[in-house]
C-alpha positions in Angstrom: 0.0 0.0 0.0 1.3 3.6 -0.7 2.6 5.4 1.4 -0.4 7.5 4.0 -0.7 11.5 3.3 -1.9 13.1 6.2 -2.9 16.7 5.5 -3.7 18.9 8.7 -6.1 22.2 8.2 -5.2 25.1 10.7 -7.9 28.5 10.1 -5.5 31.7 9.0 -6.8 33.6 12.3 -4.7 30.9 14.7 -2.6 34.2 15.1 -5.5 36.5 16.1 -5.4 36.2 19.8 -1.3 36.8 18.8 -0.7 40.8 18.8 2.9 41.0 19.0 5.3 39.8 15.6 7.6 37.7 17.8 4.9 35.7 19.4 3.3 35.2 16.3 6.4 34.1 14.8 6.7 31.8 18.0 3.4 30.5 17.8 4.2 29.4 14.1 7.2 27.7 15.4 5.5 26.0 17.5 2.9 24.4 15.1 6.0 23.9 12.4 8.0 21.8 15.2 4.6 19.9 15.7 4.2 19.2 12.7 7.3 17.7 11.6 7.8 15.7 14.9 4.5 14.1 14.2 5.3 13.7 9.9 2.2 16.0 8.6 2.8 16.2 4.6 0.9 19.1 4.4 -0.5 22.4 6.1 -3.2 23.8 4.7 -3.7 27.4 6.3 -7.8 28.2 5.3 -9.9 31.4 5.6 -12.5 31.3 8.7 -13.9 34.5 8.4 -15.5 35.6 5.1 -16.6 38.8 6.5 -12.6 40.1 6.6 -9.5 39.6 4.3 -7.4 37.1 5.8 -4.8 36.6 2.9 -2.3 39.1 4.9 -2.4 36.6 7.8 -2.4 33.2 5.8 0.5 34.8 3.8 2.4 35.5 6.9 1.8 31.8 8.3 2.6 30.2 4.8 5.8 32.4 4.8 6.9 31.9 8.2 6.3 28.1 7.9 7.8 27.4 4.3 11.2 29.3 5.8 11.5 26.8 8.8 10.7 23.8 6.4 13.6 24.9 4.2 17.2 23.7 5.1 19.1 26.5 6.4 21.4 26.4 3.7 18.8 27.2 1.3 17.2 30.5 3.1 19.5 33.2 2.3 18.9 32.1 -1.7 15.2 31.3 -1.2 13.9 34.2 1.0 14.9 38.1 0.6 15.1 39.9 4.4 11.5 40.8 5.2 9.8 42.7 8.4 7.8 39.2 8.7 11.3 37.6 9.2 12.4 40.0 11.6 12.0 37.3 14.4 13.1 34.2 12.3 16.2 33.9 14.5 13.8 32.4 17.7 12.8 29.8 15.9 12.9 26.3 16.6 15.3 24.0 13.8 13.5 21.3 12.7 16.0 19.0 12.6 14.1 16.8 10.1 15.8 14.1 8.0 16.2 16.8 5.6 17.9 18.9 7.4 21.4 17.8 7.3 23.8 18.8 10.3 26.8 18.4 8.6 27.7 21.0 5.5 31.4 18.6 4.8 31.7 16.7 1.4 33.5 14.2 3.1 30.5 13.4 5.1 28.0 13.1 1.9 27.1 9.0 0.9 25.9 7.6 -2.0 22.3 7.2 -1.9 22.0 10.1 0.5 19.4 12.3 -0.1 19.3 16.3 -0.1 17.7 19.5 -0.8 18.8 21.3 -4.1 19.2 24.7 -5.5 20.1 25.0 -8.9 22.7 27.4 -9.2 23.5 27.3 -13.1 24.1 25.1 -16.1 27.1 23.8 -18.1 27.9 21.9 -20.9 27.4 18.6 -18.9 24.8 19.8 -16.6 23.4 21.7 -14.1 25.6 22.9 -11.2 23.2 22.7 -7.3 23.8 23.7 -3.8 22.9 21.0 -1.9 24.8 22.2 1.4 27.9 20.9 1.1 31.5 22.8 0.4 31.1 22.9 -3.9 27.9 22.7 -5.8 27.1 19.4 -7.0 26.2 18.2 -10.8 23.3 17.2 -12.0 22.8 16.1 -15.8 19.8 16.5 -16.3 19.3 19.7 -17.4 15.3 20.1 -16.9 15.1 22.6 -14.4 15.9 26.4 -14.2 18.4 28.0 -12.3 16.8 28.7 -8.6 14.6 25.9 -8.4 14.7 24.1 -5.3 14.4 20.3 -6.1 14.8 17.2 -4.2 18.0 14.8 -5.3 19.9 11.9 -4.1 23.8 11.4 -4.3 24.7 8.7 -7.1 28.3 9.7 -7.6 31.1 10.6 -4.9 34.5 11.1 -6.9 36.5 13.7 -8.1 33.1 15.8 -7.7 29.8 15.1 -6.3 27.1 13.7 -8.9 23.2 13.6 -8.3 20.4 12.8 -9.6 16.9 14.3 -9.0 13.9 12.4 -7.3 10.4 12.9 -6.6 10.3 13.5 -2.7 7.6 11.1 -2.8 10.0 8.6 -3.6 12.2 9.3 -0.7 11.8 6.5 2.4 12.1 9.2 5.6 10.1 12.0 6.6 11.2 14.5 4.0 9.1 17.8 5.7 5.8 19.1 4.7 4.1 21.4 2.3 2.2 24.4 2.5 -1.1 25.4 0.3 -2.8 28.8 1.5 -6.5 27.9 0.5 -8.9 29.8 -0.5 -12.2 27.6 -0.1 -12.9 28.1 3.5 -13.3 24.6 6.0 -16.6 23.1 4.7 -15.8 23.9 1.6 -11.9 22.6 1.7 -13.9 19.4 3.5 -16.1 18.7 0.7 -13.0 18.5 -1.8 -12.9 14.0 -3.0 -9.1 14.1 -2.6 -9.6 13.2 1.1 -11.0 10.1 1.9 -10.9 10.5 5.5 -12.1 13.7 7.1 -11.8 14.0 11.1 -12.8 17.5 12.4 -11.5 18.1 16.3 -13.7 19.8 18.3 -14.6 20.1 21.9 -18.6 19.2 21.1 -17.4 15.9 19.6 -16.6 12.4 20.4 -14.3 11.7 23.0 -11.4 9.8 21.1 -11.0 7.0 23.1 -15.0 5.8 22.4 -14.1 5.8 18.7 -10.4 5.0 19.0 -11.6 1.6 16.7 -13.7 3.1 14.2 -11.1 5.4 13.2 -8.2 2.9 13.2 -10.3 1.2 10.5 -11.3 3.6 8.5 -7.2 5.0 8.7 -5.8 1.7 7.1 -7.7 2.1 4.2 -7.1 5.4 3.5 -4.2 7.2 1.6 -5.5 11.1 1.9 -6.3 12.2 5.3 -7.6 15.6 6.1 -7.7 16.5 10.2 -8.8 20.2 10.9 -9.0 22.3 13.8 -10.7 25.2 14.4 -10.0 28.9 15.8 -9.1 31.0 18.6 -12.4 32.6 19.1 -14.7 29.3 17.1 -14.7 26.0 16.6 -15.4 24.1 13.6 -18.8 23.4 14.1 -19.4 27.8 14.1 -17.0 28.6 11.1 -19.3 25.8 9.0 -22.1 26.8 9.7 -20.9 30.6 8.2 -21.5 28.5 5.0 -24.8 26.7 6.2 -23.1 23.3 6.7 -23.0 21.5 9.9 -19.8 19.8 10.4 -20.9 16.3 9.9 -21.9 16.6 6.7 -18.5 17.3 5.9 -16.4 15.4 8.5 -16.4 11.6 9.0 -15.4 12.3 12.4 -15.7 14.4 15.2 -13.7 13.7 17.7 -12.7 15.8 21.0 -8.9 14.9 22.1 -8.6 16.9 24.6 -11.5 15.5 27.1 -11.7 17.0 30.4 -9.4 19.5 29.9 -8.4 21.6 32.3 -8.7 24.9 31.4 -11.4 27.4 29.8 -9.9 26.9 26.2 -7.5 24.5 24.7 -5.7 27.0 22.1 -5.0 25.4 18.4 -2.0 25.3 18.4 -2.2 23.2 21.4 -5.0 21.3 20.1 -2.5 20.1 17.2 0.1 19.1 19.4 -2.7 16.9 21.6 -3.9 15.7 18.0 -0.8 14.4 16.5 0.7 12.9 19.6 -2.5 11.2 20.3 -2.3 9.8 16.3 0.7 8.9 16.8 0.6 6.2 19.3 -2.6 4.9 17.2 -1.9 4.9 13.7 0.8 4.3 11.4 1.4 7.1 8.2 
């Protein structure tokens, strides 16, 4: 069976209750590191209030997170300085698979796998940056110079040789995506691509009562959708914005914080709870 995409949905006002730039750009950090530790493929940062412009804020998020999922070695090329990155220096490395420690030639093997930056092209090839002391040479020659692209190391000789890959080919975690949406949760929910749908939500199931249903349904998926609602709303008020209750859209609705100890359970805690609680239950 191929391999399980798990897709999580976060609204673009999780930063709302956020006024300050740094906290905001901590709170990000926070849901990037959760993400990653947990393997989410993809973030998908949706609008949850269509009576205000939210593309500033789901901008910001998108931008925030793609620069964290990028290897360091790749930001300086990939992102120009920005006041949204004034605060980039507080936040969390990933430390993902992708994210190589060690920038030494020496240290590269032969099947290895790596982040790429094409840098320019040669009679042979294309010359990429793929973190290491001298750019690397790819042959084929079907990508333009500053695309990032996912290779593996074939050749380690007098130079270093790769060849690109699909990163849905590689065997570890290899980071996540980002999508800014602009179909709003019900809508997003609705889409066929997902054939499981869990919403989290405090009026919902406690998880443990349908732990077993939702094991099930997860081994026969291979797109999985899990969203989570707002500072201010849950998921079942930003639906029905759009006359939909959230079980039409949502084969699940399942509360994973029960009993919770506070007034509110914010989402970027909510994700945390989430994924760890997925985690120990299924395999993606």
């Amino acid at each position: 069976m191929d391999k399980v995409k798990l897709s999580v949905a976060i609204p673009a006002s999780i930063i709302s209750d956020t006024p300050h730039l740094r906290e905001k750009t901590s709170k990000i950090g926070l849901i990037a590191r959760s993400a990653a530790i947990f393997r989410v493929d993809e973030i998908i940062v949706y609008p949850d209030n269509a009576k205000v412009d939210q593309r500033k804020d789901q901008d910001f998020i998108a931008l925030l997170l793609n620069y964290l999922e990028t290897p360091q070695y790749l930001r300086k090329a990939l992102f120009k300085l920005e006041p949204d990155l004034q605060y980039a220096g507080i936040l969390p490395p990933l430390r993902t698979p992708h994210h190589p420690i060690s920038g030494k030639t020496k240290h590269l093997k032969v099947g290895e796998y790596r982040e790429g930056l094409v840098l320019s092209e040669r009679k042979d090839g294309l010359l990429v940056d793929i973190g290491v002391q001298q750019p690397a040479l790819m042959r084929q020659k079907e990508f333009g110079s500053g695309e990032r692209l996912t290779v593996q190391v074939i050749n380690i000789g007098e130079g270093v040789e790769v060849q690109p890959v699909s990163r849905d080919d590689v065997p570890q975690y290899w980071g996540y995506t980002v999508k800014t949406e602009k179909r709003s949760f019900g809508q997003l929910s609705r889409d066929s691509c997902f054939d499981l749908k869990i919403a989290t939500a405090r009026v919902g199931d406690n998880f443990i009562d349908i732990a077993d249903k939702i094991v099930a349904r997860w081994l026969g998926s291979s797109r999985i959708l899990v969203g989570f609602g707002a500072p201010a709303r849950g998921l079942h008020e930003i639906v029905a914005d759009e006359d939909i209750k959230l079980s039409e859209v949502s084969d699940f609705i399942v509360n994973t914080v029960p009993n919770q100890g506070t007034a509110t359970v914010r989402a970027e805690e909510a994700l945390l709870a989430t994924l760890a609680i997925f985690n120990v239950h299924f395999k993606h």
